[in-house]
DRENMAR-997144 format. One record per atom (N, C-alpha, C): residue in one letter; atom name; x, y, z. Coordinates in nm, 3 decimals. Atoms other than C-alpha are relative to their C-alpha. Example, Ala and Ser with C-alpha at 12.3 -4.5 7.8 and 13.67 -1.06 7.14 Angstrom:
2
R  code  site       xx       yy       zz
R     A     N    0.089   -0.119    0.000
R     A    CA    1.230   -0.450    0.780
R     A     C    0.090    0.120    0.000
R     S     N   -0.082   -0.119   -0.006
R     S    CA    1.367   -0.106    0.714
R     S     C   -0.077    0.109    0.073
***
This chain:
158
R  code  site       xx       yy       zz
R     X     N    0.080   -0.120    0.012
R     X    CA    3.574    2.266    0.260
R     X     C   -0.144   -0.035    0.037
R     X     N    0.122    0.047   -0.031
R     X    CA    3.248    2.253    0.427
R     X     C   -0.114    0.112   -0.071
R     X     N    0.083   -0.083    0.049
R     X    CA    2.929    2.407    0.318
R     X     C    0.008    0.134    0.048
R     X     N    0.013   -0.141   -0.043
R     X    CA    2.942    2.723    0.504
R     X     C    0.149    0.118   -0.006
R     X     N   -0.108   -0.079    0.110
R     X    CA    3.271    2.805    0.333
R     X     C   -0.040    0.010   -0.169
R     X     N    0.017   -0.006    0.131
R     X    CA    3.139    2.773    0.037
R     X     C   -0.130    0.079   -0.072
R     X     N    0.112   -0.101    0.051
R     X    CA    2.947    3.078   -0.044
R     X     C   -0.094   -0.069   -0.133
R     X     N    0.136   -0.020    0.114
R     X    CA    2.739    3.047   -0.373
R     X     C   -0.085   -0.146    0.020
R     X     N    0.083    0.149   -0.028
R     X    CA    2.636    2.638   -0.269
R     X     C   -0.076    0.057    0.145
R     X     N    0.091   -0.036   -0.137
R     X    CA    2.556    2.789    0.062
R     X     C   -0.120    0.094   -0.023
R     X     N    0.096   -0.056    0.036
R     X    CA    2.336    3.038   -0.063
R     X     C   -0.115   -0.049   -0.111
R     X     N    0.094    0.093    0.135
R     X    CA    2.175    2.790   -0.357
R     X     C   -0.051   -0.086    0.106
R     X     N    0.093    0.117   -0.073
R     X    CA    2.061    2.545   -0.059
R     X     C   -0.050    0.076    0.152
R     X     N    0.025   -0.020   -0.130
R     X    CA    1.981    2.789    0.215
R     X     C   -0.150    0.024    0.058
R     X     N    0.140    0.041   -0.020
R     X    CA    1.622    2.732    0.157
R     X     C   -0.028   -0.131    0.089
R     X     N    0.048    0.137   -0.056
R     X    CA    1.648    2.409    0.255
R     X     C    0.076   -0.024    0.136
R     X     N   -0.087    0.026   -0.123
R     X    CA    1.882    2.513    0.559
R     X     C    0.097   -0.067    0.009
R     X     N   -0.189    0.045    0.009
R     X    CA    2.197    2.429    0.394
R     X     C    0.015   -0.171   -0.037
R     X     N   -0.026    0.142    0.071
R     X    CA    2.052    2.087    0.269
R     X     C   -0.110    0.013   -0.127
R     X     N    0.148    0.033    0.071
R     X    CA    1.887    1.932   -0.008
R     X     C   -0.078   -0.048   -0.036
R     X     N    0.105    0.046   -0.023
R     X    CA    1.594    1.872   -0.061
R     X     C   -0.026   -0.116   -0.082
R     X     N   -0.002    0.159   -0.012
R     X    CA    1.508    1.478   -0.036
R     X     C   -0.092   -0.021   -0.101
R     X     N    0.072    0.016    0.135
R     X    CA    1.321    1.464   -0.424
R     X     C    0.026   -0.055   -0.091
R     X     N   -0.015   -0.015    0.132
R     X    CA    1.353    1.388   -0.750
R     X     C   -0.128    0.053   -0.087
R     X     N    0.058   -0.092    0.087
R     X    CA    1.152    1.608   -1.018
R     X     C   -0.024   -0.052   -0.125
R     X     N   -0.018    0.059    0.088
R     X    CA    1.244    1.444   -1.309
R     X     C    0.100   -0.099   -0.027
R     X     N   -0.096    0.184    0.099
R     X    CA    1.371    1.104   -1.531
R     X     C    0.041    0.048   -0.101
R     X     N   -0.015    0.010    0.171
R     X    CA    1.531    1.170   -1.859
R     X     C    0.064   -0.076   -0.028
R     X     N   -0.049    0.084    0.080
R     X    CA    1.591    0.921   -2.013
R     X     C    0.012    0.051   -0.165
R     X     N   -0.063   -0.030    0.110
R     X    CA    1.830    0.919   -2.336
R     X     C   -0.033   -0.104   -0.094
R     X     N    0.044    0.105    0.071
R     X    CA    1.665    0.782   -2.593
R     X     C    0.065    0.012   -0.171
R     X     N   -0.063   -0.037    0.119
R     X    CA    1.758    0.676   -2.987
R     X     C   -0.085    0.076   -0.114
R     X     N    0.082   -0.064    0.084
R     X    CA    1.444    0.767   -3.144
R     X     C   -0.145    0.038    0.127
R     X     N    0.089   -0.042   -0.086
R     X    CA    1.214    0.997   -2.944
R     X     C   -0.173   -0.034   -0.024
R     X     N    0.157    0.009    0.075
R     X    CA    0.886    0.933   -3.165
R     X     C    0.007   -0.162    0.010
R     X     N    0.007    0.123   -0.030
R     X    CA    0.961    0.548   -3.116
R     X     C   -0.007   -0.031    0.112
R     X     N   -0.034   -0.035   -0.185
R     X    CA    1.013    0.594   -2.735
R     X     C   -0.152    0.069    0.010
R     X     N    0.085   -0.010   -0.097
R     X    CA    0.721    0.771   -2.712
R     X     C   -0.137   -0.104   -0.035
R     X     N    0.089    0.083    0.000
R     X    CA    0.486    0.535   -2.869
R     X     C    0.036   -0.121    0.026
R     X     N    0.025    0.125   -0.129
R     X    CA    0.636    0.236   -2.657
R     X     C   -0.108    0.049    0.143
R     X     N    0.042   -0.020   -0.144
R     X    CA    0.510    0.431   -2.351
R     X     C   -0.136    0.026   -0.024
R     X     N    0.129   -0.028   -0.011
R     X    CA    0.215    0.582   -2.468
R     X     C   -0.130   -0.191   -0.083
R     X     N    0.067    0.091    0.020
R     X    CA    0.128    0.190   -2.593
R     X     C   -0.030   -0.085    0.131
R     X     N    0.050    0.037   -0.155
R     X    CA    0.145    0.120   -2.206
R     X     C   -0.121    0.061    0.063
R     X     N    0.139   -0.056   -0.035
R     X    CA   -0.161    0.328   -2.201
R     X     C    0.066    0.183    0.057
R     X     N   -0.096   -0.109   -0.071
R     X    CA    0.095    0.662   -2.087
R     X     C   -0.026    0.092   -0.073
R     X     N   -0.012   -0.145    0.087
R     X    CA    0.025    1.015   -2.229
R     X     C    0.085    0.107    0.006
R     X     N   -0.099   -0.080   -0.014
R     X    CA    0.289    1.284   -2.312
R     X     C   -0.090    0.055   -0.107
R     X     N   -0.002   -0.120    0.057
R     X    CA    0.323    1.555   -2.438
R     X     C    0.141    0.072   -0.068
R     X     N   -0.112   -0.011    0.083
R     X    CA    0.587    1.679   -2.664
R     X     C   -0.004    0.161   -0.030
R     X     N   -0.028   -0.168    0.031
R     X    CA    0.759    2.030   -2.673
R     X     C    0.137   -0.002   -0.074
R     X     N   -0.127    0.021    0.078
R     X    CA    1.075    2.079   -2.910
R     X     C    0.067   -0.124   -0.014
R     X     N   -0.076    0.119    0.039
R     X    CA    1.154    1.709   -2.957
R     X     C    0.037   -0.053    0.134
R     X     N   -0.019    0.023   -0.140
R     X    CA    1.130    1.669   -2.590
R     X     C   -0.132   -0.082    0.026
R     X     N    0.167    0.000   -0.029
R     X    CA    0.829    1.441   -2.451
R     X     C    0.009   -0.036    0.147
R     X     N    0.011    0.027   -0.150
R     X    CA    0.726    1.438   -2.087
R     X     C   -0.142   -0.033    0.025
R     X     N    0.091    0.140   -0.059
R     X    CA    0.497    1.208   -1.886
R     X     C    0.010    0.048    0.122
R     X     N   -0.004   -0.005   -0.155
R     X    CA    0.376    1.295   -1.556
R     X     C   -0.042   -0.133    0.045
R     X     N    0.000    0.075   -0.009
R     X    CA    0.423    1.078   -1.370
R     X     C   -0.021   -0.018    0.178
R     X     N    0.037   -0.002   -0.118
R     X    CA    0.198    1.096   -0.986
R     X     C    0.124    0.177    0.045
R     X     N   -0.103   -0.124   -0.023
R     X    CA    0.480    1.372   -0.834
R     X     C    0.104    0.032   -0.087
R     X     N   -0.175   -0.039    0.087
R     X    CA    0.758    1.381   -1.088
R     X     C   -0.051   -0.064   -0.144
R     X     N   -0.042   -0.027    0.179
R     X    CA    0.834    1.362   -1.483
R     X     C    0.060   -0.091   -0.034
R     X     N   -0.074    0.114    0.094
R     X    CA    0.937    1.078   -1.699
R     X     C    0.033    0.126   -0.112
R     X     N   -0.070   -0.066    0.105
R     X    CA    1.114    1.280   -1.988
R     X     C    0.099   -0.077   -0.107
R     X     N   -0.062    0.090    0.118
R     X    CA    1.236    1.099   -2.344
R     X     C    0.052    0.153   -0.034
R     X     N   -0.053   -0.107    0.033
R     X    CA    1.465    1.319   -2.486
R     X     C    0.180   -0.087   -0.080
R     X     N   -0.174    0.077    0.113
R     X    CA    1.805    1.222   -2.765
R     X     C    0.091   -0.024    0.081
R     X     N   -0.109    0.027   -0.105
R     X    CA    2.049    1.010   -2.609
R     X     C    0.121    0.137   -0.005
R     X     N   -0.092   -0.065    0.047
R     X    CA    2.290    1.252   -2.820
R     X     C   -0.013    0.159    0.063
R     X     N    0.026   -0.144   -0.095
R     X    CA    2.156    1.549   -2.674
R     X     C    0.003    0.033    0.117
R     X     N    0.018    0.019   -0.185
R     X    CA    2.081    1.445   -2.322
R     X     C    0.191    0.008    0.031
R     X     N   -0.182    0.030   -0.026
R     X    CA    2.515    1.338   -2.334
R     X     C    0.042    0.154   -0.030
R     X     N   -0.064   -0.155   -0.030
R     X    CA    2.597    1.664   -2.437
R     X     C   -0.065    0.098    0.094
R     X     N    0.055   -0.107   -0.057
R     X    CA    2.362    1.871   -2.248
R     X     C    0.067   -0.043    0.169
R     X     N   -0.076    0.044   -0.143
R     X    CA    2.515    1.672   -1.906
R     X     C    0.147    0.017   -0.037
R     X     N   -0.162    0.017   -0.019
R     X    CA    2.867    1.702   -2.029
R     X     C    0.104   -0.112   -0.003
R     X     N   -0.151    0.120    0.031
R     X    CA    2.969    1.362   -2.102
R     X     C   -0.064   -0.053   -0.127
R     X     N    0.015    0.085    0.134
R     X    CA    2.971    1.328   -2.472
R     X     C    0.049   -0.181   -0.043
R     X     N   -0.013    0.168   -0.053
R     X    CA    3.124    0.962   -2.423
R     X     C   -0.111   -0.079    0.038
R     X     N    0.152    0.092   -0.019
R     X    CA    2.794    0.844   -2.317
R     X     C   -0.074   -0.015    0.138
R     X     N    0.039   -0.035   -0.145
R     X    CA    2.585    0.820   -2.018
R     X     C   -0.023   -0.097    0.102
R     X     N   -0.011    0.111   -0.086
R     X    CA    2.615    0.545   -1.721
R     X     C   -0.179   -0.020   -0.011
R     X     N    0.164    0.078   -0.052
R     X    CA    2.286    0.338   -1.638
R     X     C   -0.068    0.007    0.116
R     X     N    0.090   -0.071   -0.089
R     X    CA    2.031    0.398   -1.428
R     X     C   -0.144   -0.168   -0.007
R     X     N    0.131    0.158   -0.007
R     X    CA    1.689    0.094   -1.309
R     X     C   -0.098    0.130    0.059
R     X     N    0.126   -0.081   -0.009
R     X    CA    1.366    0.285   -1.291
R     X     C   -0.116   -0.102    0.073
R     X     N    0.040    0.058   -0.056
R     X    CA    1.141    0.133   -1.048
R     X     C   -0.169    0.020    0.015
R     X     N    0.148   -0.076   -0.017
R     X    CA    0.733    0.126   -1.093
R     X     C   -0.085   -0.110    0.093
R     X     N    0.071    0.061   -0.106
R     X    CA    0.561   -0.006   -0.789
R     X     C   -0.166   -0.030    0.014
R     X     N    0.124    0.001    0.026
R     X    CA    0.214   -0.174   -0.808
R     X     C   -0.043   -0.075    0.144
R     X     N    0.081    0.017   -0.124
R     X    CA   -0.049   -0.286   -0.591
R     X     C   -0.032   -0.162    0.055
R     X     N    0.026    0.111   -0.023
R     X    CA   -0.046   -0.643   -0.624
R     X     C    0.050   -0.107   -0.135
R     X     N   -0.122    0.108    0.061
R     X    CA    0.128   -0.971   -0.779
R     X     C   -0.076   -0.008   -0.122
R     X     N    0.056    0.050    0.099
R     X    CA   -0.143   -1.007   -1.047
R     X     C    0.052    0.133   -0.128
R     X     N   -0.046   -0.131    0.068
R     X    CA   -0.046   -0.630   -1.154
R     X     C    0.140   -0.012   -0.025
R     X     N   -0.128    0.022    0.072
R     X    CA    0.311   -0.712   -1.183
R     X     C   -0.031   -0.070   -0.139
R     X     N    0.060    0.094    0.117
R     X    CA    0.188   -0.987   -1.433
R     X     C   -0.030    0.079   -0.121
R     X     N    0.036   -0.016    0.098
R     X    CA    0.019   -0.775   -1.626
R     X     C    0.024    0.133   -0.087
R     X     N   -0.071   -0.150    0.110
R     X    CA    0.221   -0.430   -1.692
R     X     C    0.128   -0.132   -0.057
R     X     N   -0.079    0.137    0.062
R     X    CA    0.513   -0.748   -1.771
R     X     C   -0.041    0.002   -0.147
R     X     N    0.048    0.077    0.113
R     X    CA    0.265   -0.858   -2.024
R     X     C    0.011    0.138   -0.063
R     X     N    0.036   -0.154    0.026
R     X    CA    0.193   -0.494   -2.133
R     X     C    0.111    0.034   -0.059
R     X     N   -0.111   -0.046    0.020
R     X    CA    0.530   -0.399   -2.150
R     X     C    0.057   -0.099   -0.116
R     X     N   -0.041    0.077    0.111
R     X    CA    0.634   -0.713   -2.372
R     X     C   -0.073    0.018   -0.128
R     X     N    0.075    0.003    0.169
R     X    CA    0.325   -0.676   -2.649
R     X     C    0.080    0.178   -0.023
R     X     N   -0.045   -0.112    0.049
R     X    CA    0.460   -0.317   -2.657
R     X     C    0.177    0.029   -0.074
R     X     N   -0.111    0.043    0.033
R     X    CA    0.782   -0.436   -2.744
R     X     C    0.134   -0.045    0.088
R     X     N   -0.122   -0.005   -0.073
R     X    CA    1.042   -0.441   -2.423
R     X     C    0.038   -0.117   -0.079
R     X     N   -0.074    0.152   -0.072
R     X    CA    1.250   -0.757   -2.362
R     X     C   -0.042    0.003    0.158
R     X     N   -0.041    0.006   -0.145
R     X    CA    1.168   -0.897   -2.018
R     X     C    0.113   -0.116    0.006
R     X     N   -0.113    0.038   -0.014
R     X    CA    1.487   -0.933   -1.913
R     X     C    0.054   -0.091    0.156
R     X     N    0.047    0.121   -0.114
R     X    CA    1.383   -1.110   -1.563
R     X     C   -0.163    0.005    0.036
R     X     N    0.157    0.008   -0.043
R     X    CA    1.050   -1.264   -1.514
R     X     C    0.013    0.008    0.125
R     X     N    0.056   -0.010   -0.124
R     X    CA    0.871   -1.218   -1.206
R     X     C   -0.001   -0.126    0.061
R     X     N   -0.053    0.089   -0.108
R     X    CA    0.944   -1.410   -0.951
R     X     C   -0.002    0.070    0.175
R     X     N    0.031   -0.094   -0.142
R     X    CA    0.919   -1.380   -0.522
R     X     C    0.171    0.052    0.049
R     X     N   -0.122   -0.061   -0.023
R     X    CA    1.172   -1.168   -0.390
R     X     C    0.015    0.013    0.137
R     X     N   -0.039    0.003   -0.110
R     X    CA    1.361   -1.140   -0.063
R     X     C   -0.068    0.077    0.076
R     X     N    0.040   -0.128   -0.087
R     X    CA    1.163   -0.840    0.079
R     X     C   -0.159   -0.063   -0.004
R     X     N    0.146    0.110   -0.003
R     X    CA    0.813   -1.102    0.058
R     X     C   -0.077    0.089   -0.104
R     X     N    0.105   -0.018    0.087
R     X    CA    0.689   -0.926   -0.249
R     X     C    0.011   -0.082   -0.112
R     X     N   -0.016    0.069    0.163
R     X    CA    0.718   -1.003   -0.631
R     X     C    0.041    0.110   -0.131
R     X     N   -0.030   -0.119    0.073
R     X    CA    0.871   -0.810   -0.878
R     X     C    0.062   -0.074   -0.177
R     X     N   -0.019    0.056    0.113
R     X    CA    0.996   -0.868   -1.246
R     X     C    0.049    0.120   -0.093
R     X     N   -0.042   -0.135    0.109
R     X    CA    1.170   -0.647   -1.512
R     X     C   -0.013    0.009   -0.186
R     X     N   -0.040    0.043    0.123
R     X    CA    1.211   -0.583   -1.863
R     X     C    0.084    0.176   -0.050
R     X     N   -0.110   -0.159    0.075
R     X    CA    1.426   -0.297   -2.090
R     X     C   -0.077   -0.002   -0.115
R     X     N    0.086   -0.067    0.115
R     X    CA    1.260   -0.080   -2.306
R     X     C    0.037    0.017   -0.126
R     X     N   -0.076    0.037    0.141
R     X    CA    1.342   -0.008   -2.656
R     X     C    0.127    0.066   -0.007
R     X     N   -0.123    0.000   -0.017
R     X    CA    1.638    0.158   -2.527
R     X     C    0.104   -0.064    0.039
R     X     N   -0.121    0.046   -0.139
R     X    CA    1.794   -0.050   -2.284
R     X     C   -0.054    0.041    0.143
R     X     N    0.036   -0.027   -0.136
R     X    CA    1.654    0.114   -2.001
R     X     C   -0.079   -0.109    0.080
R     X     N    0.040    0.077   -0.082
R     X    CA    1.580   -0.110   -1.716
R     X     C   -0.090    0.036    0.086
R     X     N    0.138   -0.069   -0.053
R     X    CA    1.271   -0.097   -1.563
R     X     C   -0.068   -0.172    0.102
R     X     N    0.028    0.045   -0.108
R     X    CA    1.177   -0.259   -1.229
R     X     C   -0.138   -0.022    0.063
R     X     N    0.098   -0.016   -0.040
R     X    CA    0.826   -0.353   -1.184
R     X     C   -0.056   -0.134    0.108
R     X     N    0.015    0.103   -0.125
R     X    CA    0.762   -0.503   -0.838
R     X     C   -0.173    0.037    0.104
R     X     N    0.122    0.000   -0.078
R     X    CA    0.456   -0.545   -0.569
R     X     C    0.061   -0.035    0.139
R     X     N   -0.099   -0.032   -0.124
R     X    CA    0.618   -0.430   -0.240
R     X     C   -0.066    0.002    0.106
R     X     N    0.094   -0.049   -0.109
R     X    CA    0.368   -0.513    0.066
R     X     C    0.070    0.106    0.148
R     X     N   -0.064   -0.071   -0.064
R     X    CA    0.642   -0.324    0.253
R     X     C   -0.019    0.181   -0.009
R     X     N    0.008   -0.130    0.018
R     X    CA    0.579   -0.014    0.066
R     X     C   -0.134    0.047   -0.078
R     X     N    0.154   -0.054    0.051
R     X    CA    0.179    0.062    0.041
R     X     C   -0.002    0.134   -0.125
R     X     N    0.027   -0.101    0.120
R     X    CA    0.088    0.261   -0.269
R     X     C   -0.108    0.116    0.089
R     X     N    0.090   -0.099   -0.022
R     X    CA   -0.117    0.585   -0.220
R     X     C   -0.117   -0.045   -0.109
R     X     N    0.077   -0.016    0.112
R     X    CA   -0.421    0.657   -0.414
R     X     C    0.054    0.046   -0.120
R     X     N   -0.089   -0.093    0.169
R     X    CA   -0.203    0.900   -0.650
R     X     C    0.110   -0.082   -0.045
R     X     N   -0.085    0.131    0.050
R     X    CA    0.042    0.565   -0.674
R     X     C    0.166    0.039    0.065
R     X     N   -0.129   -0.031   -0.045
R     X    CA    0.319    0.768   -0.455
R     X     C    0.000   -0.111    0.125
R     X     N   -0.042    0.093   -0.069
R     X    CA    0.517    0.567   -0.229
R     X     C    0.032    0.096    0.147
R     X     N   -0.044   -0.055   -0.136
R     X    CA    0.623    0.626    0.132
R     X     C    0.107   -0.090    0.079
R     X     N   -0.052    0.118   -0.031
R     X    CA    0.936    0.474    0.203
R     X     C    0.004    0.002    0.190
R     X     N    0.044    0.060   -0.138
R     X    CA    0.876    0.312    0.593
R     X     C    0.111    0.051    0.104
R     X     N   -0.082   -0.033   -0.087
R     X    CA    1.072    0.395    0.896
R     X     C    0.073   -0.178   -0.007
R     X     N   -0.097    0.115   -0.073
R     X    CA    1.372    0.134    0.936
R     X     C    0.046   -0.026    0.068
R     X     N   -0.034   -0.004   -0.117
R     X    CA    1.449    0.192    1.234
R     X     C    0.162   -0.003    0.016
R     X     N   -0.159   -0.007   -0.039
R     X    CA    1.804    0.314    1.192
R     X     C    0.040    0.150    0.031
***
């Protein structure tokens, strides 16, 4: 069945000319305690804002969002639990990996791999937050930061 049999998807993407559009909007992450979750992030220096037990974080173009693992699983439809996901925050230079790392550990993560050079000639390093969530913080001379800290991923020539 292709899209243009399929009335109501064809008419939900025909803004975008029958595709869609190459974004993401928002993160939610499923967390166990939302008021503990948000003061890991906001001890990274991060400000939210909190509406019904919900807290969101802008974040340059798009939304970090803490929100009950238990809620997030039912509100997607798989009460069983929800697969994993690596969140990736891109900085400007190797000393700045170093020091959200450090940042991220007094605030409590685990780093779960130190920084180290990586195949693509930058440097990157991770740790998991007080959920589990994995979090990817690398220095990518491949992929220049903006001023607003958005990325631009490069032509690869394929």
């Amino acid at each position: 069945m292709s899209l243009a049999t399929w009335p109501p998807l064809a008419r939900r993407c025909s803004r975008y000319g029958r595709r869609v559009e190459q974004r993401v909007s928002l993160i939610t992450l499923g967390v166990e305690d939302v008021r503990r979750s948000r003061a890991f992030y906001e001890q990274l220096g991060w400000r939210g804002q909190e509406v019904e037990g919900t807290v969101f974080f802008q974040l340059g173009g798009l939304a970090l969002v803490l929100w009950g693992r238990d809620l997030l699983a039912e509100d997607c439809g798989v009460p069983d639990g929800l697969g994993g996901a690596a969140l990736a925050h891109n900085v400007r230079s190797r000393a700045e990996v170093d020091r959200v790392l450090s940042a991220a550990g007094t605030a409590g993560a685990s780093i779960s791999r130190a920084a180290r050079d990586t195949f693509y000639g930058g440097y990157a390093g991770c740790f998991r937050d007080l959920d589990g969530h994995v979090w990817e913080i690398a220095y990518n001379p491949g992929f220049p930061l903006a001023d607003d800290g958005s990325i631009t991923v490069p032509d690869f020539g394929s």
